[in-house]
C-alpha positions in Angstrom: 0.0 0.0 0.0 1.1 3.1 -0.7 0.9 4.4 2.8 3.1 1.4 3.8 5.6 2.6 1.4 5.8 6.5 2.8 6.3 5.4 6.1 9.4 2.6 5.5 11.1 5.3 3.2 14.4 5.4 4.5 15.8 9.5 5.0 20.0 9.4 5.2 21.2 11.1 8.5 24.8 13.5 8.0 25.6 11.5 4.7 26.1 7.6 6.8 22.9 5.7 7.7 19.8 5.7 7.2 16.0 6.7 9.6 12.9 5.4 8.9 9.1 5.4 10.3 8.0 1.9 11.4 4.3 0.8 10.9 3.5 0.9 14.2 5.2 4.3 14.7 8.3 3.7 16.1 10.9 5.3 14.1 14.3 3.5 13.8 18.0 4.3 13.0 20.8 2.0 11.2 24.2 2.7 11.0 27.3 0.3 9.9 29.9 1.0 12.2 34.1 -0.7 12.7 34.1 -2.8 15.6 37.0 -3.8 17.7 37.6 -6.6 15.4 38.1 -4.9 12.7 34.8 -6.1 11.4 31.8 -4.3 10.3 28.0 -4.3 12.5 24.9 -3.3 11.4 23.7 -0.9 14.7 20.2 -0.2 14.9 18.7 2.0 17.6 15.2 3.3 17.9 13.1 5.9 19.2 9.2 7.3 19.3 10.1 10.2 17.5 11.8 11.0 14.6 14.3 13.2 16.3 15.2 10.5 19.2 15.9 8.4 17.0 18.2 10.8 14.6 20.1 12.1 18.4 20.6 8.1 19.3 22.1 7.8 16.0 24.2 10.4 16.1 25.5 9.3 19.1 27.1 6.2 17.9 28.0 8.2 14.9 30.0 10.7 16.9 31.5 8.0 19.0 33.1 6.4 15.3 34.2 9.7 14.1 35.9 10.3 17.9 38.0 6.6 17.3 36.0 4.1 19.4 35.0 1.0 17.9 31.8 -0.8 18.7 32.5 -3.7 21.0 31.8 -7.2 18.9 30.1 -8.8 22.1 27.7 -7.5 24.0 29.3 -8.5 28.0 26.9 -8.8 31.3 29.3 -8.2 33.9 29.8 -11.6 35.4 31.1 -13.1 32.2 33.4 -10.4 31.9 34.7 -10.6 35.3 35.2 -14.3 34.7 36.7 -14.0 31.2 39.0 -11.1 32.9 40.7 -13.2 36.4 41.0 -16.2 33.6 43.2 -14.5 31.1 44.3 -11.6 32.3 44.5 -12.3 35.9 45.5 -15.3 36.3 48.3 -15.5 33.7 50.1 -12.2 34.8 49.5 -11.6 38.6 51.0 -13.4 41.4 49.3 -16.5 42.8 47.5 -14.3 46.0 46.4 -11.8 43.5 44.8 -14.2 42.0 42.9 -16.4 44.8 42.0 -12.7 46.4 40.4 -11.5 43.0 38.0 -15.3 43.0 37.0 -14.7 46.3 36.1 -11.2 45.8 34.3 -11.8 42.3 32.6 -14.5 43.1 31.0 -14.1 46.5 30.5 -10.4 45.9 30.7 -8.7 42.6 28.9 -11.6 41.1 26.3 -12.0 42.7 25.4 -8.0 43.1 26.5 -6.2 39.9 27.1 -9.8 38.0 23.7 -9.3 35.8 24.3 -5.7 35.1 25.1 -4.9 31.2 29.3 -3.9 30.9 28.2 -1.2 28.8 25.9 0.6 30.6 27.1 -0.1 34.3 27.3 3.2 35.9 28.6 5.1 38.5 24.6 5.0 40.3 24.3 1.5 40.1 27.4 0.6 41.5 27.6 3.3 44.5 24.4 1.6 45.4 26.5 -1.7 45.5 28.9 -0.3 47.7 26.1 1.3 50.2 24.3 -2.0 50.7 27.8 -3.6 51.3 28.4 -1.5 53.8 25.0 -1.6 55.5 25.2 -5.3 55.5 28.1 -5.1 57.9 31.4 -5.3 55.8 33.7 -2.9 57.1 35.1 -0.2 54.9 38.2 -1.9 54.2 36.5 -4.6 52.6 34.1 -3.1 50.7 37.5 -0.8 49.2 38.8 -3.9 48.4 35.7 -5.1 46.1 35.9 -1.4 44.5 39.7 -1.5 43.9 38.8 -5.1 42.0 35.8 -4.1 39.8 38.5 -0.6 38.8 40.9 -3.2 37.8 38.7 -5.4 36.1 36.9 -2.3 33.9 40.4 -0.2 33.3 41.1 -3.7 31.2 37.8 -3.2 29.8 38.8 0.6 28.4 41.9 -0.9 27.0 39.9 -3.4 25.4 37.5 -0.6 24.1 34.6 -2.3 25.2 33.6 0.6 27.7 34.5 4.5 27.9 35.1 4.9 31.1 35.7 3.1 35.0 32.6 4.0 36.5 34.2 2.4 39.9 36.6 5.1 40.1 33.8 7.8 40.6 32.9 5.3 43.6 32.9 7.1 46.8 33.4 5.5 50.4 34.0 6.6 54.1 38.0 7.1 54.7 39.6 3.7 56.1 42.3 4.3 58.5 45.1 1.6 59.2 45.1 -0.3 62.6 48.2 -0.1 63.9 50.8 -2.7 64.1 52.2 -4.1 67.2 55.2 -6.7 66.3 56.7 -9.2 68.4 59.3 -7.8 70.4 62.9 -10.1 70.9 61.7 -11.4 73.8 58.6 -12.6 72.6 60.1 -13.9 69.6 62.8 -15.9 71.2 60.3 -17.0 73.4 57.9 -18.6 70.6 60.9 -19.7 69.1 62.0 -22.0 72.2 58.3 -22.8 73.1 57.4 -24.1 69.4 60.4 -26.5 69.6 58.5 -29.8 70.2 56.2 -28.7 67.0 57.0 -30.7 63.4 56.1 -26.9 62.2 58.9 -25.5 64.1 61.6 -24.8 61.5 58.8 -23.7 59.2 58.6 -21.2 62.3 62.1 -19.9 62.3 62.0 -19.6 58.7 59.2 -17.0 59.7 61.0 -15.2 61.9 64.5 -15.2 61.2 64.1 -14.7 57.6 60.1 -13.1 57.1 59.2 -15.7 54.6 55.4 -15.4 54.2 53.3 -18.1 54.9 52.7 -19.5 51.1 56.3 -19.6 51.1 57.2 -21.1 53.2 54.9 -24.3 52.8 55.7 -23.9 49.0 59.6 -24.6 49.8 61.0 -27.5 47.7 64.4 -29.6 48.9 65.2 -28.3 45.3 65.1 -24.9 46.7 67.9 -25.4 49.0 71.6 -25.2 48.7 73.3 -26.7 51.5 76.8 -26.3 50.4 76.6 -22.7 49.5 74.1 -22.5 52.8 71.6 -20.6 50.5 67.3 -21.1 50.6 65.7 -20.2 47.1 62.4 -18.8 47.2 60.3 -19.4 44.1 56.9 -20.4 44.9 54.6 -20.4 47.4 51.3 -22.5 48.5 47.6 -21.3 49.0 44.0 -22.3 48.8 42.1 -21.4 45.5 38.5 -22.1 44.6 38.5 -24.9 47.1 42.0 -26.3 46.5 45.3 -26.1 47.2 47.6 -24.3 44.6 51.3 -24.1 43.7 52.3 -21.0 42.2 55.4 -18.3 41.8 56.8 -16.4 44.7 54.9 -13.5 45.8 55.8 -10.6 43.1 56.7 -12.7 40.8 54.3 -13.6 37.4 53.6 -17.3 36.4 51.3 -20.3 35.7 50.0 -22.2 38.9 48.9 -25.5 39.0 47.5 -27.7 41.9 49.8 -28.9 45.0 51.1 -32.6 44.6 52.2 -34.9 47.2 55.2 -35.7 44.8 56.2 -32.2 44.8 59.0 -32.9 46.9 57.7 -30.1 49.5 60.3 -29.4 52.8 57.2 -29.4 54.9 54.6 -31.7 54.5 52.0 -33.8 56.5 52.5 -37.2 57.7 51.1 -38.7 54.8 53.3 -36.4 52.5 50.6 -33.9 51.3 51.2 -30.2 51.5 50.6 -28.8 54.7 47.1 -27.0 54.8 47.4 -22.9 55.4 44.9 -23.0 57.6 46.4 -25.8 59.6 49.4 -24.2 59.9 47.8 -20.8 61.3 46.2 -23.0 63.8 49.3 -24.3 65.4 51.1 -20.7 65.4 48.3 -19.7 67.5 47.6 -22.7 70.1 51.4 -22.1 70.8 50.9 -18.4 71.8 47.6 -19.7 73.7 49.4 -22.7 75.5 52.1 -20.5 76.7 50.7 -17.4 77.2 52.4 -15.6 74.2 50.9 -12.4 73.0 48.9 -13.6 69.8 49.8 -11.7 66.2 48.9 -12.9 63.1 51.2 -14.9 61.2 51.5 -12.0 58.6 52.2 -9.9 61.2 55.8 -11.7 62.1 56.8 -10.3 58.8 56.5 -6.8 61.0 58.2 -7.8 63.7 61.6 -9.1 61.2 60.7 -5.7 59.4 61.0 -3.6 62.7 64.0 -6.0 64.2 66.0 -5.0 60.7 65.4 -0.7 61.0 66.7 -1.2 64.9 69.7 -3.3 63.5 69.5 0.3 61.3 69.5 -2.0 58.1 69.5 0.4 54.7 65.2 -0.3 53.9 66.9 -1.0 50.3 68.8 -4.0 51.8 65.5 -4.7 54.0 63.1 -4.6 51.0 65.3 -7.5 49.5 65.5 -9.6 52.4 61.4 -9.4 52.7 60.7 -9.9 49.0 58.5 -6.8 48.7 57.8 -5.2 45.3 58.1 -1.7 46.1 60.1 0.1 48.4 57.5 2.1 50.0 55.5 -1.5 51.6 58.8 -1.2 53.1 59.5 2.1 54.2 55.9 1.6 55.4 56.9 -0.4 57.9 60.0 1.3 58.8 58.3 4.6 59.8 55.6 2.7 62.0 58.0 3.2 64.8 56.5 1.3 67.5 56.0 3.7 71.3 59.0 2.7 73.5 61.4 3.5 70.3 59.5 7.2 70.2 59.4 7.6 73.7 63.6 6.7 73.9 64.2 9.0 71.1 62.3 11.8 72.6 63.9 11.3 76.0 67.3 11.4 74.4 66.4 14.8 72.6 65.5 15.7 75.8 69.1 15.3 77.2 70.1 17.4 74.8 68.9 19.8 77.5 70.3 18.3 80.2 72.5 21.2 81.2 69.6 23.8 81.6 67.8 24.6 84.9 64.4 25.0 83.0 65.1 21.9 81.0 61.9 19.6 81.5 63.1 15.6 83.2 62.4 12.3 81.4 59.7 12.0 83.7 58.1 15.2 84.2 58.2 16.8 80.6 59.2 14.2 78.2 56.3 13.5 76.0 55.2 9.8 76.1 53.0 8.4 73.3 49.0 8.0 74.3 49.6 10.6 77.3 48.1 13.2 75.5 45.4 14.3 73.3 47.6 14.0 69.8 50.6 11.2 68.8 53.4 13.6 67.1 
């Protein structure tokens, strides 16, 4: 009919595409566009008038002209997520990187934001995330974490040119402060030393304290690892628990395939039945030894401190420190070295003091010295 005919007449939009009237009004742009293949796709958008659909179309058009090709999938976030810890993640980040990210994705960014179209996530949908997080009791540390993963996840996403922009970093959340650090002192790491002697965990102990191996790495030491004529230990990998089982991967900092943890790995420290000693486990018997001898209880990360603190009073260059601990970047290290703990303030105050020693105004250690937590403000 000829009235079918006027209103499927196509009208070309700035020279590319085409809009045209539907029968049942709706009018609807088409425009061929480059997509990140290098392939060609037919984009069609529609609108009820014939200028929301000309404005959509333009849209895509200006996007084209601008440089950004039109992604050739269409991603829900939880594919992409899963498509991005797979490839990217998992073959370029370090093993703890890795089995943080899977814990994160799947019990949290999954199963809230998971449905959600990569596309058109926004910085709305996802601040709303982050608010219910919050007001379901995770604390503000956690819920940074899951913010600083979704960033990661969609800055890979821009490079890929499926998305524009990081909505997550728009994200805002209450300011997380640090709790502070107490490490072991000497004495109470010579006496968990002594007290852990009758444990089959115990030189996996020392190597914590005496060296600060982390945990992984220590449980992920081979025989091969160790050079007993040149008196040298090698670290190269480490063990921990991913997606429900244990996993043998590189060193901390270090980038490499993982693959599960063998009995005929040839481990240093192993069960009885010569499987890899569970993490878990292993925390347990660091802490019913602090428990059974009334030792003050830090977590077994937190030994790492104390070898930290023990090398800037040794005055050890944080260069020579940062080697020893295996960290990445010098400032995890200098970190650690200006955490100066409150006796090593409160000597060095009362030493500056001294200074003063000779005049009659000059405040005593005990009367004007400043001693941390005695007044309103740490300096």
């Amino acid at each position: 009919m000829p009235g079918d005919q006027t209103t499927r007449k196509r009208r070309r939009v700035n020279g590319d595409g085409s809009v045209y009237k539907r029968a049942d009004g709706y009018w609807v742009g088409a425009f061929d566009v480059p997509t990140t293949s290098g392939a060609r796709k037919r984009v069609v958008v529609y609108g009820k008038t014939l200028a929301e659909a000309r404005e959509k179309l333009s849209k895509v058009q200006q996007d084209v002209r601008s440089g950004i090709p039109l992604p050739d999938k269409v991603w829900k976030l939880g594919p992409y997520l899963d498509y991005w810890l797979e490839n990217i993640v998992k073959r370029n980040r370090r093993l703890s990187t890795y089995a943080l990210y899977e814990t994160i994705i799947r019990l949290y960014l999954v199963p809230g934001l998971g449905a959600k179209s990569l596309a058109r996530l926004s910085v709305p949908a996802v601040q709303m995330f982050v608010n219910q997080r919050l007001e379901a009791g995770d604390s503000v540390r956690k819920v940074q974490v899951m913010r600083s993963v979704l960033s990661a996840a969609l800055s890979r996403a821009v490079r890929e040119e499926l998305i524009t922009r990081n909505v997550a970093r728009h994200v805002e959340l209450p300011e997380w402060h640090r709790n502070a650090v107490r490490p072991w002192t000497v004495g109470e790491a010579k006496r968990f030393m002594a007290m852990s002697k009758p444990d089959p965990l115990h030189s996996a102990f020392v190597l914590l304290i005496l060296y600060g191996l982390r945990r992984g790495e220590v449980l992920g030491l081979s025989w091969s690892d160790i050079d007993l004529d040149s008196r040298t230990i090698h670290v190269r990998q480490q063990i921990q628990r991913v997606r429900g089982e244990l996993q043998l991967g590189p060193q901390a900092g270090y980038r490499a395939n993982m693959g599960r943890a063998r009995p005929d790995t040839n481990l240093v420290f192993t069960t009885r039945t010569g499987r890899p000693v569970e993490p878990r486990n292993f925390v347990r018997s660091f802490r019913r030894i602090c428990d059974d001898h009334d030792i003050r209880v830090i977590t077994v990360h937190h030994v790492r401190h104390t070898v930290a603190s023990l090398l800037k009073d040794l005055r050890v260059p944080a260069r020579d420190a940062q080697a020893i601990l295996g960290h990445t970047r010098i400032s995890t290290t200098l970190e650690i070295y200006t955490d100066s703990a409150d006796d090593a303030k409160y000597d060095a105050l009362t030493r500056l003091h001294g200074l003063f020693d000779d005049s009659e105004d000059a405040p005593t250690a005990t009367e004007g010295s400043y001693k941390p937590g005695s007044g309103d403000q740490e300096r």
